[in-house]
DRENTOR-455565 format. One line per field, with one value per residue (C-alpha): chain; x, y, z; residue number from 1; residue in three letters. Coordinates in nm, 3 decimals, padded with zeros to 5 digits, m for minus. Last residue first. Example, Ala and Ser with C-alpha at 12.3 -4.5 7.8 and 13.67 -1.06 7.14 Angstrom:
BEGIN
chaine: c(A; A)
x: c(01.367; 01.230)
y: c(m00.106; m00.450)
z: c(00.714; 00.780)
num: c(2; 1)
residu: c(SER; ALA)
END
This chain:
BEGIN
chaine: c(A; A; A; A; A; A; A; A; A; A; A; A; A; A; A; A; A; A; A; A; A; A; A; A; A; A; A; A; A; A; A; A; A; A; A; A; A; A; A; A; A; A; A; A; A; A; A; A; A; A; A; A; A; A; A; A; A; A; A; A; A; A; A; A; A; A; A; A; A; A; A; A; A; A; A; A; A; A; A; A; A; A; A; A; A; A; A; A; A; A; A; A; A; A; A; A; A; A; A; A; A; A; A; A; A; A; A; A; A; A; A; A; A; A; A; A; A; A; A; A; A; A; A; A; A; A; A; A; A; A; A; A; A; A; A; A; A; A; A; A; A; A; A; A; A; A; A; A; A; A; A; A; A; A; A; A; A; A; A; A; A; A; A; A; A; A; A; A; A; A; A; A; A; A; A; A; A; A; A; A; A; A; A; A; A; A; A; A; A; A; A; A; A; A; A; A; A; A; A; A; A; A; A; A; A; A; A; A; A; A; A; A; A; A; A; A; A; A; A; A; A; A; A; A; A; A; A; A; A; A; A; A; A; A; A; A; A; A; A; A; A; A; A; A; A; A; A; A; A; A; A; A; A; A; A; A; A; A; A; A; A; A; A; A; A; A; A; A; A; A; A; A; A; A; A; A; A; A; A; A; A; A; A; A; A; A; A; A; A; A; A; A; A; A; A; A; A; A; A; A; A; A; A; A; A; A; A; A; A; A; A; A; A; A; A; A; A; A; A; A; A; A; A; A; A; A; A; A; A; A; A; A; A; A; A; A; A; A; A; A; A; A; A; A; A; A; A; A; A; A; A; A; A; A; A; A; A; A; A; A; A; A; A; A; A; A; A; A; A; A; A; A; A; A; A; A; A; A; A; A; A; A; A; A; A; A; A; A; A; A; A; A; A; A; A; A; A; A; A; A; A; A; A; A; A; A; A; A; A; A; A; A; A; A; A; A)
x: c(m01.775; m01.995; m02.384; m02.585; m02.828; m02.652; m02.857; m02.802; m02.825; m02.863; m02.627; m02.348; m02.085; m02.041; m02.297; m02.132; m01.765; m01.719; m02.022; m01.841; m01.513; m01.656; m01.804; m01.484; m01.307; m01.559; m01.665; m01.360; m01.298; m01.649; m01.744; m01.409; m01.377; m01.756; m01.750; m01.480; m01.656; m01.973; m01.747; m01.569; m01.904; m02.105; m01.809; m01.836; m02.193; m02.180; m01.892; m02.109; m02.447; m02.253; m02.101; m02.010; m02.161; m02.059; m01.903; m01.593; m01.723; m01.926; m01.623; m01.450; m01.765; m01.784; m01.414; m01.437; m01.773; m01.574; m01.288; m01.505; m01.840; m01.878; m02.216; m02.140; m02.420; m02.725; m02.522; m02.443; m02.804; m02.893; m02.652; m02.740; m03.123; m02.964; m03.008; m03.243; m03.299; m03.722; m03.685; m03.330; m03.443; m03.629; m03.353; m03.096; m03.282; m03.323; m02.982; m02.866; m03.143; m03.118; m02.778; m02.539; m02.708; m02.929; m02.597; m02.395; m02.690; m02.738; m02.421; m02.290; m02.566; m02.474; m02.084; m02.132; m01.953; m01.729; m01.589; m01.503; m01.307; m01.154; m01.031; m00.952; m00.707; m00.443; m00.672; m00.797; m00.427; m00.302; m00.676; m00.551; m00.162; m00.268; m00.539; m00.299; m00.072; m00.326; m00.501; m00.160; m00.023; m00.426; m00.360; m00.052; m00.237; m00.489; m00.277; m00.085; m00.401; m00.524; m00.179; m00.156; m00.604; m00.451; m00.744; m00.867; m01.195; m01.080; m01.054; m01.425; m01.469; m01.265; m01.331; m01.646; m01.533; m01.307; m01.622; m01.850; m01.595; m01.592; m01.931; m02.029; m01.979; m01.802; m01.492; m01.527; m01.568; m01.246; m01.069; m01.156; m01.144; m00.785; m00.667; m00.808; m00.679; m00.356; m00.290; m00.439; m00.180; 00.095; 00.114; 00.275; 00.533; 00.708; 00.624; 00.793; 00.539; 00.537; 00.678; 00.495; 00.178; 00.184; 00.133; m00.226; m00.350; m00.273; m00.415; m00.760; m00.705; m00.670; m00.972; m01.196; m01.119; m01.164; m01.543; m01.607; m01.531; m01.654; m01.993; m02.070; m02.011; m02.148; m02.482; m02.450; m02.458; m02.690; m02.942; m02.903; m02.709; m02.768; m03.164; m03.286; m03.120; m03.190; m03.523; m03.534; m03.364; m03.649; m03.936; m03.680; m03.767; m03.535; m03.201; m02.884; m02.870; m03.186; m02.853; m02.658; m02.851; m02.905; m02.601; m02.454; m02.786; m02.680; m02.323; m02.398; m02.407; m02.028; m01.934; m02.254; m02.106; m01.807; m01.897; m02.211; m01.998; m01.809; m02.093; m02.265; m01.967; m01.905; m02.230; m02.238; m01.941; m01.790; m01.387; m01.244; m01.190; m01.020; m01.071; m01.413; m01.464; m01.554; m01.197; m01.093; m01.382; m01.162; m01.103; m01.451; m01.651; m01.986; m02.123; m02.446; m02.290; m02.196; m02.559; m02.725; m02.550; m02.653; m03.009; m03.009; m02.825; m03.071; m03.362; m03.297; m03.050; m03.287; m03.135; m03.484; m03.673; m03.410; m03.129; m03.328; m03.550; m03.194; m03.060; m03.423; m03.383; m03.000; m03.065; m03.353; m03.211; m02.917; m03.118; m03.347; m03.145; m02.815; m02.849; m03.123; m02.905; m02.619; m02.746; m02.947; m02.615; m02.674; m03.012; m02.927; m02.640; m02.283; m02.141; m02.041; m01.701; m01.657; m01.298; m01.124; m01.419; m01.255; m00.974; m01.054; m01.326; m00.986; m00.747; m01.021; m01.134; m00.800; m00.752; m01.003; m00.987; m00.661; m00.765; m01.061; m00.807; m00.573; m00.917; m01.045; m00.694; m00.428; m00.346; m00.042; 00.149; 00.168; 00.449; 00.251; 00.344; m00.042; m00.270; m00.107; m00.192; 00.068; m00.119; m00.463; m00.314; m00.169; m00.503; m00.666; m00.381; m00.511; m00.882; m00.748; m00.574; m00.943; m00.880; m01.080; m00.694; m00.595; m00.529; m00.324; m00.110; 00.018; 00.055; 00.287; 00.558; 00.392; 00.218; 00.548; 00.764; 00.494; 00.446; 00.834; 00.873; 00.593; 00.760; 01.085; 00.958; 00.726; 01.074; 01.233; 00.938; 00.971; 01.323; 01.599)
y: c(m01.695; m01.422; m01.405; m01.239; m00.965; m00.660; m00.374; m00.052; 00.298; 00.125; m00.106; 00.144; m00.067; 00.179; 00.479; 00.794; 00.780; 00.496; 00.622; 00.989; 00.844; 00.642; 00.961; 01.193; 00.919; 00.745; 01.175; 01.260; 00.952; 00.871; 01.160; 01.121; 00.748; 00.736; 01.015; 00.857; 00.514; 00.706; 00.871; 00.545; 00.359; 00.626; 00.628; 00.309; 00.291; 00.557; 00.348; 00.044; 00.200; 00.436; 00.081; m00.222; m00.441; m00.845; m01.024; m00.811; m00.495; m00.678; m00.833; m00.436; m00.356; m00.631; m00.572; m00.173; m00.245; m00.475; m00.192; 00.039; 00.174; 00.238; 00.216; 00.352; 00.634; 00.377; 00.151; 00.438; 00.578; 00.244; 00.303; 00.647; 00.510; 00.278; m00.115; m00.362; m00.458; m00.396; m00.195; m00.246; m00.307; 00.005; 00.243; 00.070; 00.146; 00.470; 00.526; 00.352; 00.503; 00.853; 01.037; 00.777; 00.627; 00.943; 01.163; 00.831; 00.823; 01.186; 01.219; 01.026; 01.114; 01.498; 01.430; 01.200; 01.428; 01.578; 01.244; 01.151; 01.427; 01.496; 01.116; 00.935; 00.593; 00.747; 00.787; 00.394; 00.306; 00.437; 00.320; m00.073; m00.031; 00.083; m00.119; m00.434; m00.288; m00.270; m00.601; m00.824; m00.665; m00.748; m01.109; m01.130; m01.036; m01.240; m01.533; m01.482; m01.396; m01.770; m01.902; m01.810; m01.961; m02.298; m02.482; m02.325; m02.161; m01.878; m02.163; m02.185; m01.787; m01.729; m02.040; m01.911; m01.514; m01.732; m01.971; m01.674; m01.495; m01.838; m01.797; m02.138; m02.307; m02.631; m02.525; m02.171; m02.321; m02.511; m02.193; m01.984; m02.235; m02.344; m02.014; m01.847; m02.142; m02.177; m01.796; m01.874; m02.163; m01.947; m01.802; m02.140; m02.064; m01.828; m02.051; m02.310; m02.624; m02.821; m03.188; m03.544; m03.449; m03.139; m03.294; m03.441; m03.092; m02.965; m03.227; m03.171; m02.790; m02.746; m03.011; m02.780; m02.501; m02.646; m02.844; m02.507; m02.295; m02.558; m02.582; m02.191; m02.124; m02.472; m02.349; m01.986; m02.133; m02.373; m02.147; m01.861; m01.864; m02.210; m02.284; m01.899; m01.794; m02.115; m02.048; m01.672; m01.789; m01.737; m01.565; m01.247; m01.209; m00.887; m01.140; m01.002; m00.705; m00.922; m01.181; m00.898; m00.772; m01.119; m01.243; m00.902; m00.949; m01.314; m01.215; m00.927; m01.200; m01.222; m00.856; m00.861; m01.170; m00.973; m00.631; m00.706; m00.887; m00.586; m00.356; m00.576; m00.649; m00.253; m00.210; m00.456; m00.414; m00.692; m00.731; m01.002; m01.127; m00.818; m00.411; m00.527; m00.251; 00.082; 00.246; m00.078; 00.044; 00.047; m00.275; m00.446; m00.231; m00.241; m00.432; m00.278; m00.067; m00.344; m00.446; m00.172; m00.062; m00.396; m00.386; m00.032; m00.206; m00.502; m00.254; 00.011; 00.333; 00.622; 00.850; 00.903; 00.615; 00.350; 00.490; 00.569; 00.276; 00.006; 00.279; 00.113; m00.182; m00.248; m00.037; m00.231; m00.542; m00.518; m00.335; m00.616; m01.001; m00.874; m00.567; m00.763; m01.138; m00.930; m00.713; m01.043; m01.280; m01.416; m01.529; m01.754; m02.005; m01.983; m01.866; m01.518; m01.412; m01.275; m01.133; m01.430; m01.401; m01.042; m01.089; m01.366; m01.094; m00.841; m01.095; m01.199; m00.848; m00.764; m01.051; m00.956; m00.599; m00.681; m00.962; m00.763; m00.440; m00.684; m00.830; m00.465; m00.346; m00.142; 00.184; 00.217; 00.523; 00.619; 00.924; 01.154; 01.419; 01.570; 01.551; 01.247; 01.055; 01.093; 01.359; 01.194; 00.822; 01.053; 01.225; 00.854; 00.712; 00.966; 00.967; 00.549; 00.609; 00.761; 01.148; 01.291; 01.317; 01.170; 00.843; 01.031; 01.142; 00.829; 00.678; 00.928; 00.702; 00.399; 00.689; 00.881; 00.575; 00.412; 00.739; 00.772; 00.417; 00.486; 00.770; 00.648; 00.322; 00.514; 00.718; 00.445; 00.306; 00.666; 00.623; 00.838)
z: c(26.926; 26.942; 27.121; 26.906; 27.047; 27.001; 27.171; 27.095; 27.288; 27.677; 27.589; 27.482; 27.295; 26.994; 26.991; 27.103; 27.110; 26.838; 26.665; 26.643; 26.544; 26.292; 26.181; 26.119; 25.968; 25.699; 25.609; 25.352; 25.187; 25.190; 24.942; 24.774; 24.724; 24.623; 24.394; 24.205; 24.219; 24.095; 23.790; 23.689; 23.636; 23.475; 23.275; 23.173; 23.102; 22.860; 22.712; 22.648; 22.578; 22.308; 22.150; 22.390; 22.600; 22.496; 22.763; 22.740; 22.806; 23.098; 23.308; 23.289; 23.442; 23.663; 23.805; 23.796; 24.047; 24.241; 24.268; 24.462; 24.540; 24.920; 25.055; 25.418; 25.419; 25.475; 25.722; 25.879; 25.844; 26.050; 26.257; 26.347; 26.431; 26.689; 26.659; 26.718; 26.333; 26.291; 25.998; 25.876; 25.545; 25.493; 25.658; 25.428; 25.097; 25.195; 25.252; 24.884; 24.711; 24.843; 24.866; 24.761; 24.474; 24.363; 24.342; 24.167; 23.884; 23.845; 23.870; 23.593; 23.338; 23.389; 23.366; 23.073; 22.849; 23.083; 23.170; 22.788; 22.736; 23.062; 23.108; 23.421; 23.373; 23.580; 23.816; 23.814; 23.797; 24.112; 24.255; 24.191; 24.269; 24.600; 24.655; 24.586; 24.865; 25.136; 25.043; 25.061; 25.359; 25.500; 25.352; 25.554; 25.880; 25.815; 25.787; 26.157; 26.311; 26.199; 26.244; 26.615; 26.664; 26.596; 26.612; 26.285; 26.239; 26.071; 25.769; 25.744; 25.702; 25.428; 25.263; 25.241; 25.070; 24.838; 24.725; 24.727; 24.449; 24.237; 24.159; 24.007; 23.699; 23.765; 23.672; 23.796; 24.155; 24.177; 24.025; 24.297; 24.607; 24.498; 24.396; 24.760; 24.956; 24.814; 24.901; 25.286; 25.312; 25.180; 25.476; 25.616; 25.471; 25.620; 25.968; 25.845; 25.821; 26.150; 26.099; 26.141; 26.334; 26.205; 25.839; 25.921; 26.097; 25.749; 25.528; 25.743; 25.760; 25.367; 25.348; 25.544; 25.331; 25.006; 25.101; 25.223; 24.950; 24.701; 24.869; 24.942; 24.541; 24.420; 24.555; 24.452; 24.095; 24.081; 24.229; 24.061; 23.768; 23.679; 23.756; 23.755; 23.435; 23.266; 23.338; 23.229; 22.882; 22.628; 22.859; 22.869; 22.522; 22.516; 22.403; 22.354; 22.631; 22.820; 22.880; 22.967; 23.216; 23.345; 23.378; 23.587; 23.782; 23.829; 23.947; 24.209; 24.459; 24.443; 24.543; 24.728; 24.985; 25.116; 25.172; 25.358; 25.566; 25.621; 25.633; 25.899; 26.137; 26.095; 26.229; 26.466; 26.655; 26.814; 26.700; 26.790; 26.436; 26.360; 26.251; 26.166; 25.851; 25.845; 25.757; 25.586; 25.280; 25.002; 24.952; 25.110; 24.790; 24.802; 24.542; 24.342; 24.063; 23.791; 23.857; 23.843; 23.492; 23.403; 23.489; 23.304; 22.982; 22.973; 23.049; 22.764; 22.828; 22.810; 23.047; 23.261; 23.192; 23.177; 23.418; 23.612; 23.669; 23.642; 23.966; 24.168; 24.057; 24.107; 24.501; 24.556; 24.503; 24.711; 24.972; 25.072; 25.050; 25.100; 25.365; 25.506; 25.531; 25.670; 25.966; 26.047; 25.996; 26.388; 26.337; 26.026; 26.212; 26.075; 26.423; 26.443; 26.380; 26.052; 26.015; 25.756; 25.559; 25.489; 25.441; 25.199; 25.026; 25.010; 24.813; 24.564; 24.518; 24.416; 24.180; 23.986; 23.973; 23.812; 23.570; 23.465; 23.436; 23.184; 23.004; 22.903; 22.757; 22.989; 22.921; 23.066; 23.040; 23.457; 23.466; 23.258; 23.517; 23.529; 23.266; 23.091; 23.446; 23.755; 23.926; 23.873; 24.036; 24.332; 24.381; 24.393; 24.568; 24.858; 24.822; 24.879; 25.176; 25.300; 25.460; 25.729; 25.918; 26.255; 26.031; 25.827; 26.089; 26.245; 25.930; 25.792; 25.786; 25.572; 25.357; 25.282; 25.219; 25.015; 24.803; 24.808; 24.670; 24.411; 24.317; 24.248; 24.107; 23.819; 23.731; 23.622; 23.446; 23.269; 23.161; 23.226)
num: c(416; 415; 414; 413; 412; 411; 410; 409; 408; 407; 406; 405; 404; 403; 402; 401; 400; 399; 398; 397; 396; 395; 394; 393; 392; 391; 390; 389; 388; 387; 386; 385; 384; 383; 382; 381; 380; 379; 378; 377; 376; 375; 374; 373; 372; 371; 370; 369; 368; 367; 366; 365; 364; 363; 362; 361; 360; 359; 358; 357; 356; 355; 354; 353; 352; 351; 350; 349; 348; 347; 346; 345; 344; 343; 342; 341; 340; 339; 338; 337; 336; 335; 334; 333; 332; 331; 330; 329; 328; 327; 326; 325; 324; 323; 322; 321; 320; 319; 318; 317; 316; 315; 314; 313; 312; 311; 310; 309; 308; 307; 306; 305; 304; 303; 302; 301; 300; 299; 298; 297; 296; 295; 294; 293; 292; 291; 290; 289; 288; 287; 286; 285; 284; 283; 282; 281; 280; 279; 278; 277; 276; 275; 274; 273; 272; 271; 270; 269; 268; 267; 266; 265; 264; 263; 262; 261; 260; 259; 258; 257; 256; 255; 254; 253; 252; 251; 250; 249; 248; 247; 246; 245; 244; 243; 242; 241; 240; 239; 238; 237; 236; 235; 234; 233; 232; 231; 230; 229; 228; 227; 226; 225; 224; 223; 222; 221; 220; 219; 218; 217; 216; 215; 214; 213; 212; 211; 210; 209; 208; 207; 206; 205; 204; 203; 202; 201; 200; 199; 198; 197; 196; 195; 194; 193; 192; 191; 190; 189; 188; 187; 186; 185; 184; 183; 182; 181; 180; 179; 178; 177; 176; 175; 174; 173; 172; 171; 170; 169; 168; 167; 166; 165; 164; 163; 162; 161; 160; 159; 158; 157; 156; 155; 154; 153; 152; 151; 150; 149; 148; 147; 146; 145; 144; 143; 142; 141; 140; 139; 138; 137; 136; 135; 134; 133; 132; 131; 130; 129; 128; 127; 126; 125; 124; 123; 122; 121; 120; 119; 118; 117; 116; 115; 114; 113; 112; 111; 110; 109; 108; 107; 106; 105; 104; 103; 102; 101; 100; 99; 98; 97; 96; 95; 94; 93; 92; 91; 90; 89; 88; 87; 86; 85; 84; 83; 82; 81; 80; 79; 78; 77; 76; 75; 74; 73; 72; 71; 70; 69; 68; 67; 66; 65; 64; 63; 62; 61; 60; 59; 58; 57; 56; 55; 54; 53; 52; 51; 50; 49; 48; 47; 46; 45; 44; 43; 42; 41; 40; 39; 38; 37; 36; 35; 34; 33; 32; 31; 30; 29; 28; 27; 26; 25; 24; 23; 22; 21; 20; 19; 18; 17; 16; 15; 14; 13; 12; 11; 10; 9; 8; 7; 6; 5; 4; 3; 2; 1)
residu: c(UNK; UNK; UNK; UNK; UNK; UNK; UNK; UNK; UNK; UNK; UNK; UNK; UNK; UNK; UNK; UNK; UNK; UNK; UNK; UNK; UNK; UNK; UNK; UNK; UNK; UNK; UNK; UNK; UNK; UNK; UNK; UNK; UNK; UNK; UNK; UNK; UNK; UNK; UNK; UNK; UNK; UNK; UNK; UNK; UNK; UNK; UNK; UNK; UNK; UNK; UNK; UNK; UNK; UNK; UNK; UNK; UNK; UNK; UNK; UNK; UNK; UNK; UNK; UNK; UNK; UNK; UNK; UNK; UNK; UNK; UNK; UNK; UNK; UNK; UNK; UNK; UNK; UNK; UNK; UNK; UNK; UNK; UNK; UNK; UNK; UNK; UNK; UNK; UNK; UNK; UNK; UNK; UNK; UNK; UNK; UNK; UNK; UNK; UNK; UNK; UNK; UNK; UNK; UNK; UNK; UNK; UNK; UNK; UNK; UNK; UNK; UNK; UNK; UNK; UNK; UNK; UNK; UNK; UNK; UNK; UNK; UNK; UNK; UNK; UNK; UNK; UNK; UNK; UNK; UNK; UNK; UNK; UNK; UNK; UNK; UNK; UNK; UNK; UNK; UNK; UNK; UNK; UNK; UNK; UNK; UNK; UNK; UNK; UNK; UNK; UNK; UNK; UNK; UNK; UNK; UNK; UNK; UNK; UNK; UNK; UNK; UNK; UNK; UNK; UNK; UNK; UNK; UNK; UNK; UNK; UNK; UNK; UNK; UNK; UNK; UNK; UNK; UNK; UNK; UNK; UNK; UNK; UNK; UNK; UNK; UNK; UNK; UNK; UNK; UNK; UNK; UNK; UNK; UNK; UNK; UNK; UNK; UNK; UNK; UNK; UNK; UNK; UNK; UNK; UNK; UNK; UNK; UNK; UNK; UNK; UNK; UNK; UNK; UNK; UNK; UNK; UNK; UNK; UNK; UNK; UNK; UNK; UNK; UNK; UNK; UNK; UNK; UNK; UNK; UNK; UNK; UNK; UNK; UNK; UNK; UNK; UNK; UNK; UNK; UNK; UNK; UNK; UNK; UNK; UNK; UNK; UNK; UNK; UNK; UNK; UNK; UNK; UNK; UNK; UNK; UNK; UNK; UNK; UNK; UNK; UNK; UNK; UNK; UNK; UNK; UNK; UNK; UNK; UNK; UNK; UNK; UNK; UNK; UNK; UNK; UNK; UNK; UNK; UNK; UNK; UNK; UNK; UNK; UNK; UNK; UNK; UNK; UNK; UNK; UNK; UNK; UNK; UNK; UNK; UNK; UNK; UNK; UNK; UNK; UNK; UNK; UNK; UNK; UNK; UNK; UNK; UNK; UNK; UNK; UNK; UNK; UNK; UNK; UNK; UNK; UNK; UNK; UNK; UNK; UNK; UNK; UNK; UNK; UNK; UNK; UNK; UNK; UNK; UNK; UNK; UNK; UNK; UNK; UNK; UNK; UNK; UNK; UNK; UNK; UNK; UNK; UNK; UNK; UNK; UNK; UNK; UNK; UNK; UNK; UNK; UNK; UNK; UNK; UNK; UNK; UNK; UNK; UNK; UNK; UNK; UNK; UNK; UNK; UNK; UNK; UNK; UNK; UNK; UNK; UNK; UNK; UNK; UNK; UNK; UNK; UNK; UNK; UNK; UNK; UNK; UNK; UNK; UNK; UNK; UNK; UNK; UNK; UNK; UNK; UNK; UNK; UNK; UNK; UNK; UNK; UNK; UNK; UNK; UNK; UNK; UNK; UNK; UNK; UNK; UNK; UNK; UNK; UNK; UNK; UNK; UNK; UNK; UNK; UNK; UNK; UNK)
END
């Protein structure tokens, strides 16, 4: 019997088992994706040897790629505050502080402490800085009616830092091939900064809001089946992606934009109706996607970066990342525990495997390149099973103790 064979048996009995078991699971302070990891592991060549691909640098780019494309529509999709500056404050201070500091701060270890040099440190904090919106559904706006600051914050949050990584990723590498910083900072500033975010919001809404204009045309004439019309949010994300990467801009904004323009349909049945197929989409993609990152898990190689590895995730997770929160929340009306939420909830996920796997072929390679790597693959495991474990057990707390009590938190923004 052959093994691909055998790879559809179990992966219809770990969809069976996970679809039925639902109920259960979600009682449990288990993450679905602590349990695809374990799966992944016991399928690798150290357990079954039932998963045999290993897949070259551009294949798990064009995974991770399309993964995070699926999950930042979802999640435009479930913002619902008006696009006005005072109602993204959770969001512009977890993008515009603790992004920064946490590259900065992980690029200063990593250079003075494990010796990598500053283009390889900026990019290790680069490839490290998004938090991940496909792993994290546990903390995440269950739906667009969904209130909740904190999880409005970390999903957002979510969205925009897997694109606004970018021109970190650019310029670690660009310091990689060039230390004279003074030679291409400019350019770096004008096209992978400005230009490039620009385009990004510009395409994605200039593609969403002509999807709805040609739409609302064609109702008038015939209603598309309703099958169908789910493909709208598919043509969206490839239109709004590859419209952006033509003229140079960060396709990954343009998705998460679109996202959030085409919510604001005036059919509010096809708007539920979309997310809901995009979600189907999300669940099973990060199932395929953390299958294949245990299956990918080494012993050799892991073992000797193990002290580099945690050093970096330990001081991530455990000080940077909360720290980082409670300084740019200063001033945020909200409860202390959210703010450590926010702090705590720093999942690392398949947009860090996507700008990894995006640096290795964009010129890092040698020692710097693989220590990087797995550096990379040991903080996302410690991510899934840190906050695998603890994203249950304390969103149940919050919800009981914290969530929608005025006189603990105030939410100031007024939602659509």
């Amino acid at each position: 019997m052959s093994v691909y064979i055998l790879d559809l048996l179990v992966i219809g009995l770990l969809l069976l088992l996970i679809t039925l078991g639902s109920g259960w699971i979600a009682r449990l302070p288990l993450s679905y994706a602590l349990i695809y990891l374990v799966v992944g592991i016991i399928l690798s060549p150290y357990g079954f040897n039932l998963i045999q691909i290993r897949p070259d640098t551009e294949f798990l780019e064009r995974v991770a790629e399309m993964v995070v494309l699926i999950s930042l529509f979802s999640c435009g999709l479930k913002m619902n505050r008006p696009m006005q500056f005072w109602a993204w404050r959770s969001t512009t201070r977890l993008i515009g502080l603790l992004m920064p500091i946490s590259i900065f701060a992980v690029a200063a270890i990593a250079h003075w402490i494990l010796n990598l040099d500053w283009g390889a440190a900026v990019l290790l904090g680069a490839i490290l800085a998004p938090t991940d919106p496909v792993l994290a559904s546990e903390v995440q706006l269950y739906d667009p009616h969904d209130r909740d600051e904190l999880r409005f914050g970390l999903t957002s949050e979510g969205g925009l830092n897997d694109a606004l990584a970018f021109p970190f990723v650019y310029f670690g590498l660009n310091l990689i091939k060039n230390e004279n910083w003074r030679d291409w900072f400019r350019q770096w500033v004008l096209v992978d900064l400005i230009w490039a975010i620009a385009a990004g919001i510009a395409v994605g809404f200039v593609v969403a809001k002509t999807i709805k204009w040609i739409d609302k045309r064609l109702e008038q004439f015939r209603t598309p089946d309703d099958l169908m019309e789910d493909f709208v949010a598919l043509s969206a994300i490839f239109l709004s992606y590859s419209l952006t990467e033509i003229v140079n801009g960060y396709g990954f904004l343009a998705v998460f934009v679109a996202g959030i323009a085409m919510r604001r349909r005036r059919n509010p049945e096809h708007n539920e109706q979309q997310l809901h197929f995009i979600e189907r989409l999300e669940k099973l993609s990060e199932i395929g996607t953390i299958l294949l990152l245990g299956s990918l898990l080494r012993f050799e190689p892991m073992i000797a970066f193990v002290g580099d590895a945690f050093l970096i995730a330990i001081a991530l997770l455990f000080i940077i990342r909360p720290i980082g929160a409670w300084i740019s929340t200063i001033g945020l009306r909200v409860h202390p525990a959210t703010r450590w939420l926010y702090g705590w909830f720093g999942i690392r996920g398949v947009g860090s495997i996507y700008y990894l796997a995006y640096a290795l072929g964009s010129g890092l390679q040698g020692n710097e390149g693989e220590q990087i790597a797995w550096i990379t693959f040991w903080t996302i495991v410690i991510s899934v099973i840190l906050h695998g474990v603890t994203a249950t057990p304390l969103m149940k707390w919050y919800e009981r103790n914290i969530e929608g009590n005025p006189t603990l938190e105030e939410n100031p923004v007024q939602h659509e």
